[in-house]
C-alpha positions in Angstrom: 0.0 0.0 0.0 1.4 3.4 -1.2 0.5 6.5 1.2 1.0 10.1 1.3 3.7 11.5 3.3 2.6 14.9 5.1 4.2 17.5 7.2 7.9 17.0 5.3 10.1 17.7 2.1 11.8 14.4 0.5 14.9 16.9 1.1 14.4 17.1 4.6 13.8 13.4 4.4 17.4 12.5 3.0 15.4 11.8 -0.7 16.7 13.1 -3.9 15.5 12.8 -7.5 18.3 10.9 -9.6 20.1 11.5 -12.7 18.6 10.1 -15.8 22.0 8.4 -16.5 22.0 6.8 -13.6 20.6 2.9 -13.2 16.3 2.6 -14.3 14.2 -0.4 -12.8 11.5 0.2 -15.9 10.0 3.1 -17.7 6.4 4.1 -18.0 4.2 5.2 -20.6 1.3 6.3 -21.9 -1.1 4.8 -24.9 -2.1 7.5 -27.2 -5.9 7.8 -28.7 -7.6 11.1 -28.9 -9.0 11.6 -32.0 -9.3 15.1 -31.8 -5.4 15.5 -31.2 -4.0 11.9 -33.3 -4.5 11.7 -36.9 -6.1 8.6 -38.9 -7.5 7.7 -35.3 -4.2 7.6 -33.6 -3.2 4.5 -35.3 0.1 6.1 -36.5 0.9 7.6 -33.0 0.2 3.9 -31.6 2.7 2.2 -34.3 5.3 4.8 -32.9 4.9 4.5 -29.3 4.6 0.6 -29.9 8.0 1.3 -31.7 9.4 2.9 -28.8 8.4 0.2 -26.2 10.0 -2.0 -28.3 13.2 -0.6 -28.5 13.3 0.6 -25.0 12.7 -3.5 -23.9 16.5 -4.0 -25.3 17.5 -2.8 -22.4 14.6 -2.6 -19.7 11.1 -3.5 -18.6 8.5 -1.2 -19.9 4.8 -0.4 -18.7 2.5 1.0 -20.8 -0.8 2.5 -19.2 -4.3 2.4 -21.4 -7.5 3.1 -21.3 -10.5 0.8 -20.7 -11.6 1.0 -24.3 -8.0 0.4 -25.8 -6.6 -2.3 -23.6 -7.7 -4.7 -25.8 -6.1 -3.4 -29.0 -2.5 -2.4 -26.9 -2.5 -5.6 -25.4 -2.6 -7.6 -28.5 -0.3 -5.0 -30.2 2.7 -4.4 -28.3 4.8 -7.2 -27.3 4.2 -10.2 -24.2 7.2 -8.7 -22.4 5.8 -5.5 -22.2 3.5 -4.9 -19.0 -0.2 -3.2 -20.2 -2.6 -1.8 -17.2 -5.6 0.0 -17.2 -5.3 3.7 -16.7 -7.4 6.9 -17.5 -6.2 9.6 -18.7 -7.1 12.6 -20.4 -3.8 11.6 -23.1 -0.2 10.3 -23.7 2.5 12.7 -22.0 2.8 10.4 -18.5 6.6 12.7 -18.6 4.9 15.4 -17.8 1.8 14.0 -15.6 3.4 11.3 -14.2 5.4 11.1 -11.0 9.2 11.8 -10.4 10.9 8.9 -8.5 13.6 9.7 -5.6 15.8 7.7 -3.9 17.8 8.0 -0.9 21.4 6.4 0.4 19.8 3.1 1.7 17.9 1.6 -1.3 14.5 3.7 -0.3 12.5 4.9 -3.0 9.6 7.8 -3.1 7.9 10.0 -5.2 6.9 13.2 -5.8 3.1 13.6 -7.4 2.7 17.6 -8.7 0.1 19.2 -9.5 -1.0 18.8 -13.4 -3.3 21.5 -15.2 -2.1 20.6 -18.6 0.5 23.3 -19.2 -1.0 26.2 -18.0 -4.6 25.6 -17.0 -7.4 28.3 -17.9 -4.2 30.7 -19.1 -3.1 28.7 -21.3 -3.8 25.1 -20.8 -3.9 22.8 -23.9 -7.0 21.0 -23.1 -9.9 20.8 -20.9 -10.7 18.8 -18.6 -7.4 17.9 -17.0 -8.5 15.7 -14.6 -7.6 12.2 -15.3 -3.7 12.9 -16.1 -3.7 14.9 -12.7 -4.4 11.0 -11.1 -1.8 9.3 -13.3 1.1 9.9 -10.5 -0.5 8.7 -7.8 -2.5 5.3 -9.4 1.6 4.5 -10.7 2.4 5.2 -7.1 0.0 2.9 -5.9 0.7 0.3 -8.6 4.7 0.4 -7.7 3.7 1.0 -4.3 5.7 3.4 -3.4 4.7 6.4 -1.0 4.8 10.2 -2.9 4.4 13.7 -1.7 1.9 15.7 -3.2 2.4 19.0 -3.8 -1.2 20.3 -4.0 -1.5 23.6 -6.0 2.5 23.4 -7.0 2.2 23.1 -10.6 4.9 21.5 -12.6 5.4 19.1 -15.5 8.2 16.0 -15.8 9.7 17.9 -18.8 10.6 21.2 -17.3 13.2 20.1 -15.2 16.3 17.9 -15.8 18.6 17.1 -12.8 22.3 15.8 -12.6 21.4 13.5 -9.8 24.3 15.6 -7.7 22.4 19.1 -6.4 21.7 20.6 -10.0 18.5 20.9 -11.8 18.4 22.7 -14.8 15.1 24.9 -16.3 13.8 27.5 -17.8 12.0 30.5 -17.3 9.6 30.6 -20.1 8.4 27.9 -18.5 8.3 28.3 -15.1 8.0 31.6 -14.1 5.1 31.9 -16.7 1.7 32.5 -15.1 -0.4 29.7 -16.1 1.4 27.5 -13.7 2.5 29.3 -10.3 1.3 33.3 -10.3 1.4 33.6 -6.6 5.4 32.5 -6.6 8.3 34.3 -7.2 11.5 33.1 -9.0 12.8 32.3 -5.6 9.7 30.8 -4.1 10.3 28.6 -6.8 13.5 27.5 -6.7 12.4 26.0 -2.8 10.1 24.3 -4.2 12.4 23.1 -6.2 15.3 21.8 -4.1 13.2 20.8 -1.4 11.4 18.0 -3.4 13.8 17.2 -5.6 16.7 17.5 -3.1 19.1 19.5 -5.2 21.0 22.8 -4.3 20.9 24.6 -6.7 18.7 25.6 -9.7 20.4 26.8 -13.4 17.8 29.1 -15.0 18.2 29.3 -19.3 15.7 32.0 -20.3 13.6 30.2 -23.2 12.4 27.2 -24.4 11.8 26.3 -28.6 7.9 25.7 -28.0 6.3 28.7 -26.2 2.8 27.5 -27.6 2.7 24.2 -26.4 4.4 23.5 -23.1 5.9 27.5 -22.6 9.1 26.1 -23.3 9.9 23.0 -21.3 13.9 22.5 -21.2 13.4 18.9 -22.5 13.9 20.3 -26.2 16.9 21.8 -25.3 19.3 20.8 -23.0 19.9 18.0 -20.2 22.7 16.7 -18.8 24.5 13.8 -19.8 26.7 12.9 -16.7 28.3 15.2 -13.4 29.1 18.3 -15.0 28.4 17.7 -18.5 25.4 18.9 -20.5 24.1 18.7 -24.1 22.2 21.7 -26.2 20.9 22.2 -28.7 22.4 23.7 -31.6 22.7 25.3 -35.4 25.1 27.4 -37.2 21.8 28.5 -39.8 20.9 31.9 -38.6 17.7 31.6 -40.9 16.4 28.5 -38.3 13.7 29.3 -36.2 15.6 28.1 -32.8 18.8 29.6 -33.9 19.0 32.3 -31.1 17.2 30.1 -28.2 20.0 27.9 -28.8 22.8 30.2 -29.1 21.3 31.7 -25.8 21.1 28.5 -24.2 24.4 27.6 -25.1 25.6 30.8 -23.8 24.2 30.8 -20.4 25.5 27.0 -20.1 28.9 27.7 -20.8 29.5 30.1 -18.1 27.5 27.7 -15.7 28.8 25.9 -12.7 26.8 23.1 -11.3 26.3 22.6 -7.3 29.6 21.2 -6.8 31.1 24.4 -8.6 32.4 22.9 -11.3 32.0 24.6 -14.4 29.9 23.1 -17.0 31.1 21.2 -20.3 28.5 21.6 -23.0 28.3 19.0 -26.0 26.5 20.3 -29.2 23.6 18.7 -31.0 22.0 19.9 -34.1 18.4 20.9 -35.0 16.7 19.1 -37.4 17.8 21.0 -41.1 13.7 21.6 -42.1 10.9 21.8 -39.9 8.5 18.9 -39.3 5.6 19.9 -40.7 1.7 18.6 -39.8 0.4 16.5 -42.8 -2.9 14.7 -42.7 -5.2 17.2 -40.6 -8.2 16.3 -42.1 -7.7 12.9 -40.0 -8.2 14.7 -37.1 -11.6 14.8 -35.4 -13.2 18.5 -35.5 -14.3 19.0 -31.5 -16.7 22.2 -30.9 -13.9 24.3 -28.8 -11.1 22.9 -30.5 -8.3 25.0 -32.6 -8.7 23.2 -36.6 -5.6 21.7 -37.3 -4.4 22.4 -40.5 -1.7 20.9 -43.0 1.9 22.4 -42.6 1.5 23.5 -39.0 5.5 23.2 -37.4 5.2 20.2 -34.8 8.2 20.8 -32.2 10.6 18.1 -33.1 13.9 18.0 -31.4 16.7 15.4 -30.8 17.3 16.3 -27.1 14.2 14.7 -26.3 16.2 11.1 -26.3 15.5 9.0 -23.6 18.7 7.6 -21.5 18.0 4.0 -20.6 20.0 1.0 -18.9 23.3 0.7 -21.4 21.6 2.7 -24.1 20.0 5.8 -25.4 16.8 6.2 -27.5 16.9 9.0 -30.0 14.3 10.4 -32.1 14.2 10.3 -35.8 12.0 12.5 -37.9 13.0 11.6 -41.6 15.5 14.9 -41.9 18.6 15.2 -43.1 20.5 15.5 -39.9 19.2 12.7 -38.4 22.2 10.6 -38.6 24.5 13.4 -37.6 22.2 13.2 -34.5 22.9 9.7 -33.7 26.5 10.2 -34.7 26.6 13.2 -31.9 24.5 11.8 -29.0 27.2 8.7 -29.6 30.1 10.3 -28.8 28.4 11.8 -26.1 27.6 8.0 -24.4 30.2 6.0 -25.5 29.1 3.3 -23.3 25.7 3.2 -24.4 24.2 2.1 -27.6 22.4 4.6 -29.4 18.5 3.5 -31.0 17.4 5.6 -33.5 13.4 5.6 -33.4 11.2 7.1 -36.1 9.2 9.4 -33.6 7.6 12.1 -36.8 3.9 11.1 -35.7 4.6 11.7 -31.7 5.8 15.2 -32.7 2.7 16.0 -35.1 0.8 15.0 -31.7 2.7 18.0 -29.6 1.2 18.3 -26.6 -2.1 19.4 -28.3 -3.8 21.8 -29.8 -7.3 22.3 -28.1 -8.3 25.9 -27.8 -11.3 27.3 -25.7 -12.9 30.0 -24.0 -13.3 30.4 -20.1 -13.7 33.7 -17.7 -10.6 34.5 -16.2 -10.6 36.0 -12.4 -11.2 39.3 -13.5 -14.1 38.5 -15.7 -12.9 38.9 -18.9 -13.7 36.5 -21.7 -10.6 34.9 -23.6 -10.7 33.4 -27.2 -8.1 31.9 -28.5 -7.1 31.8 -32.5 -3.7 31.7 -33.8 -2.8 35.1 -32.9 -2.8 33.9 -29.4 -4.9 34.7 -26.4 -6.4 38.0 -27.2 -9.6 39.4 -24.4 -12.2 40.7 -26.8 -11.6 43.8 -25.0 -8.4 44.1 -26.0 -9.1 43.2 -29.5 -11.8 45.8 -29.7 -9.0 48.6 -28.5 -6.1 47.3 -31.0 -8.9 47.3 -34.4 -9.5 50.7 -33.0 -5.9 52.2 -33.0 -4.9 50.3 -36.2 -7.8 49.9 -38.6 -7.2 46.2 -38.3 -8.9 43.1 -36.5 -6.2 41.1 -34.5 -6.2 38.6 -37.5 -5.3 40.8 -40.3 -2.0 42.0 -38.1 -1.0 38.7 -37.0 -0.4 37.6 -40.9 1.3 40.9 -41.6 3.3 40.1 -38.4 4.2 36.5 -39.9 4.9 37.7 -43.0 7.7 39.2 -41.4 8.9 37.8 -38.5 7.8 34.0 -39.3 5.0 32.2 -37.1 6.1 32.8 -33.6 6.7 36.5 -33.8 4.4 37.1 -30.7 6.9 34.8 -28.5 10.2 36.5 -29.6 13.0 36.2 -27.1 12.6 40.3 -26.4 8.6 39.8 -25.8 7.6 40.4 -21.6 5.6 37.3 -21.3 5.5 36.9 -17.4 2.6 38.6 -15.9 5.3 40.5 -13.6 6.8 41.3 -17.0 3.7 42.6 -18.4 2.7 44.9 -15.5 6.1 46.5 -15.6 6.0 47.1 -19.6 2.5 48.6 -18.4 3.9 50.6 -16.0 6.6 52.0 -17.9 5.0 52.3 -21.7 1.2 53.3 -20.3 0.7 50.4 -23.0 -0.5 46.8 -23.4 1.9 44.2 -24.6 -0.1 42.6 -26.9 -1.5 45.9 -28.6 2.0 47.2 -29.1 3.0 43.7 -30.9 0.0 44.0 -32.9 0.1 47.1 -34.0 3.3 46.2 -34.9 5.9 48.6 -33.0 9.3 47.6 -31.8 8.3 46.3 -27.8 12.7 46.8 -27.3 12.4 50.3 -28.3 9.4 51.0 -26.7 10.6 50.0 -23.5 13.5 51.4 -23.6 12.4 55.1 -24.7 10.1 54.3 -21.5 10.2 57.4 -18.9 12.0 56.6 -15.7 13.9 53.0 -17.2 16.9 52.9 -16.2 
């Protein structure tokens, strides 16, 4: 029997959360199905993640959780070795719902269960309800029975965090600080948090993420350490790739790191994909009343640093581009011990970490809509056609035309609400109505009265 543990930290209980590198009983996973996120009925996406428990059993046991109305077709599927239970859940990203294992100096092992609203709630969740994935951590508690701490309220996902099993975690601030997650918490409130249930010491902050639609930039896409004091980020030389200054930032900030045993970071390369993978087959994907239409040609984050480090190997996506075999030639020499699996992972990135849009009341009462110039009020909308001449719509395809599809998320943009209150402060502005009418937020700011 698994129970909570109340009134105490796993830090102040001698637990820490271990490297990925270091020794794995088993990895879990989710089955995918949702028609509405999946294309051709999520057959595809169940041939890859099929494809992934089976290269994953090469080196350790796997468990894949599914739902009452798929066991039947996941059991037969996937392979005898691989354990199948029954689990609802509201989709396939157990990373980021799941639990995170510790362990401590005699053999114990514990858990951590966080809070999951599905990467940013009624800000800006991804789907609606939530529920069932915020159960997953504790029913694979109770399955491995194995007590957890549950950090009610807390919010964080799997894939924001990376840790070096020695006092380090690494994340991001797109991410974390963003306010569909913790708004009442400050960057050190979090960083607590932080060490206290994972047991680390210190917490290295990069400043963005490559997906700010989908997860607000989790660090899995772009770096993670490798062993003590080494890291891997990502990486191109083609100024013209979307990623290009994330990655030189990242890279950046790494290299000057130390970790929490002061020794200063080494930082292996690894490339982008050369094009961007690109949606096809939309029109296999269910239309939901409240959902955002997918369409063909839509950029699905796809990035080799979400490998998986097993027992004596490493799993490493494949998307059918050009550099995937410089990928697996550069995450080898980063583990020559290991064996490096290339798996063909295209149809798990085309799944993201969907695309559901909707409309709620925020605390202040105003409605949001979503669309794809992001999460406008209709307040707000009303106020920028009024200064400009132009609905929200019209700008954001001028504003693509020349800036490419994530213009609104550029590395310059506030997009903490603490950011957006002091741009307010200082400019007498809105954020979202200076991007869309399509002045310079840099400038703007900084011809601000009174910034220093």
């Amino acid at each position: 029997m698994a129970k909570r543990i109340i009134g105490s930290t796993p830090k102040a209980d001698g637990y820490r959360m271990p490297a990925e590198f270091e020794p794995q009983d088993g990895v879990w996973m989710l089955w995918p199905e949702r028609n509405d996120n999946w294309r051709d009925g999520a057959k595809p996406a169940q041939k890859a993640f099929l494809d992934v428990a089976t290269a994953i059993l090469q080196f350790e046991p796997v468990t894949v959780c599914v739902s009452p109305a798929q066991y039947q077709n996941a059991r037969e599927r996937l392979p005898r070795e691989v354990r199948v239970v029954e689990m609802a859940s509201n989709d396939a990203w157990i990373r980021d719902c799941g639990p995170t294992f510790l362990v401590n100096d005699n053999g114990g092992v514990r858990a951590v269960d966080w809070t999951f609203n599905a990467w940013g709630g009624l800000v800006d969740g991804l789907y609606f309800p939530w529920d069932l994935d915020d159960q997953v951590a504790q029913k694979v508690c109770e399955i491995e029975r194995v007590d957890s701490y549950r950090t009610e309220g807390f919010v964080l996902e799997g894939g924001s965090i990376h840790v070096d099993g020695e006092g380090t975690v690494l994340t991001t601030e797109m991410c974390l600080l963003s306010e569909g997650r913790n708004p009442d918490m400050d960057r050190g409130a979090i960083e607590r948090m932080l060490c206290d249930y994972l047991g680390c010491e210190k917490v290295l902050w990069l400043r963005d993420g490559i997906d700010p639609e989908e997860t607000n930039g989790h660090i899995d896409d772009v770096a993670c350490f490798i062993r003590p004091g080494e890291v891997a980020c990502i990486w191109t030389d083609d100024p013209k790739n979307p990623f290009y200054q994330p990655a030189r930032d990242a890279y950046d900030t790494l290299s000057q790191a130390t970790d929490a045993k002061g020794r200063k970071l080494k930082v292996h390369k690894l490339c982008l994909t050369q094009q961007p993978c690109l949606l096809q087959g939309a029109a296999t994907i269910d239309a939901v009343e409240g959902t955002i239409p997918r369409e063909d040609g839509e950029v699905a984050i796809a990035s080799y640093m979400n490998f998986l480090i097993v027992n004596g190997g490493v799993l490493l996506p494949q998307y059918g581009d050009a550099n995937d075999a410089l990928a697996v030639q550069q995450v080898q020499a980063m583990f020559p011990d290991r064996r490096v699996v290339g798996v063909q992972t295209r149809e798990v990135a085309f799944g993201g970490e969907e695309s559901s849009g909707m409309s709620f009341l925020r605390k202040d009462g105003r409605v949001w809509t979503t669309d794809k110039d992001g999460l406008i009020p209709d307040l707000l909308a009303a106020e920028i056609t009024a200064k400009t001449g132009k609905n929200p719509a019209q700008l954001h395809q001028e504003q693509v035309e020349r800036f490419g599809e994530s213009w609104y998320k550029r590395v310059d943009t506030p997009t903490t609400l603490e950011q957006k209150q002091k741009f307010a402060k200082l400019t007498g502005d809105d954020v979202e109505a200076t991007q869309l009418a399509g002045e310079d937020i840099t400038a703007k700011l900084t011809e601000a009265p009174g910034n220093p």
